[in-house]
N, C-alpha and C positions, 0 to 999 in steps of 0.2 A: 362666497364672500369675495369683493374686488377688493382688490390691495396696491397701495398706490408701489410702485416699483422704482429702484435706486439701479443704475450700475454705478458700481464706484470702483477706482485704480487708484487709491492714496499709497503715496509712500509708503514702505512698513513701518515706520516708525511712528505713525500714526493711525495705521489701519486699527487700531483696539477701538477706534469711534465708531466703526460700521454694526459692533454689537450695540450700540448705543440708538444706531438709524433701526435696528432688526428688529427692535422692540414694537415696532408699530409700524415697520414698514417691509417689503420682499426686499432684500438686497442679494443683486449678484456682486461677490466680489472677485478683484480680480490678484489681490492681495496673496501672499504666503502665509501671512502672518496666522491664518485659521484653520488652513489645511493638513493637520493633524489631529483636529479636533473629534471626538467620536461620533455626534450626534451634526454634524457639520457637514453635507456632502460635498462630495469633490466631482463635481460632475463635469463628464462627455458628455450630454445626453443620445447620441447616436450611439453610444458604446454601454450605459450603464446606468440609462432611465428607470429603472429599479432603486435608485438611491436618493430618489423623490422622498419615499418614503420615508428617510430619515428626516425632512420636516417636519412629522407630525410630533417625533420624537422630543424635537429638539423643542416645537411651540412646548410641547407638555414638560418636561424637564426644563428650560428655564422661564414657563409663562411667560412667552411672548405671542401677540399677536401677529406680528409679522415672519422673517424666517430671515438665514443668510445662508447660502451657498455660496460655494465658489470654484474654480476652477485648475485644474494641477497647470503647473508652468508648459510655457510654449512648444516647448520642444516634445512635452510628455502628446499633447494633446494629437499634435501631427501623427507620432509614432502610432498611440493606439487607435486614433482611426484608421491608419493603415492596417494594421493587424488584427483589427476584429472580425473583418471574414476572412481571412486568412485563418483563424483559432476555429469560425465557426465551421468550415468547411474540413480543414486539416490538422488541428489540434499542432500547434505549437511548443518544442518544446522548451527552448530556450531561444535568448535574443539576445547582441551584444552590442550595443548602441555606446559612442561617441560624441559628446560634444562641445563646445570649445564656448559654454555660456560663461566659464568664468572668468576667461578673456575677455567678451565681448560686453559682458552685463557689468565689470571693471570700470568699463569704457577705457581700454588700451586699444591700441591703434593694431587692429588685423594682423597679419603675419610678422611684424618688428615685436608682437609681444609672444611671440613663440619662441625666442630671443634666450 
């Protein structure tokens, strides 16, 4: 089956309309607002193309034709690419990562907002 395909980055305070596009259409979102959802993947696909499979979950549980995914925030994305052969190779035990999104995604002006 082709399915006509959406990327969308709406605001969050409007992203609740991309279930609305899902209904009948693929939508990648790039949104927060879904990514907790159960039947909602959060896809890497280099890291975690196995969670494809909650598509089919999600058409049957809320009878849609279409689908939404989306993708965990910026900084997530970079880290576990890094570290996915690194885990597949050497088994990782922990990791303690850093970052200064809530300065920057504020929009406060770089190091005067460390302040």
């Amino acid at each position: 089956m082709r399915h006509r395909t959406g990327f969308l980055s709406p605001p969050s305070d409007i992203a609740h309309l991309e279930k609305d596009f899902a209904k009948d259409f693929a939508v990648c979102s790039n949104a927060a607002t879904h990514r907790m959802e159960a039947d909602i993947p959060l896809l890497v696909p280099e890291v975690n193309p196995e969670h494809m499979k909650l598509i089919d979950a999600q058409r049957e549980n809320r009878k849609w034709k279409g689908f939404l995914a989306t993708n965990p925030n910026c900084s997530t994305v970079g880290l576990v690419m890094a570290l996915k052969p690194i885990q597949d190779n050497f088994k990782i035990r922990s990791v303690t990562v850093t970052t200064m999104q809530a300065l920057s995604g504020a929009g406060y002006p770089g190091v005067q907002a460390l302040r």
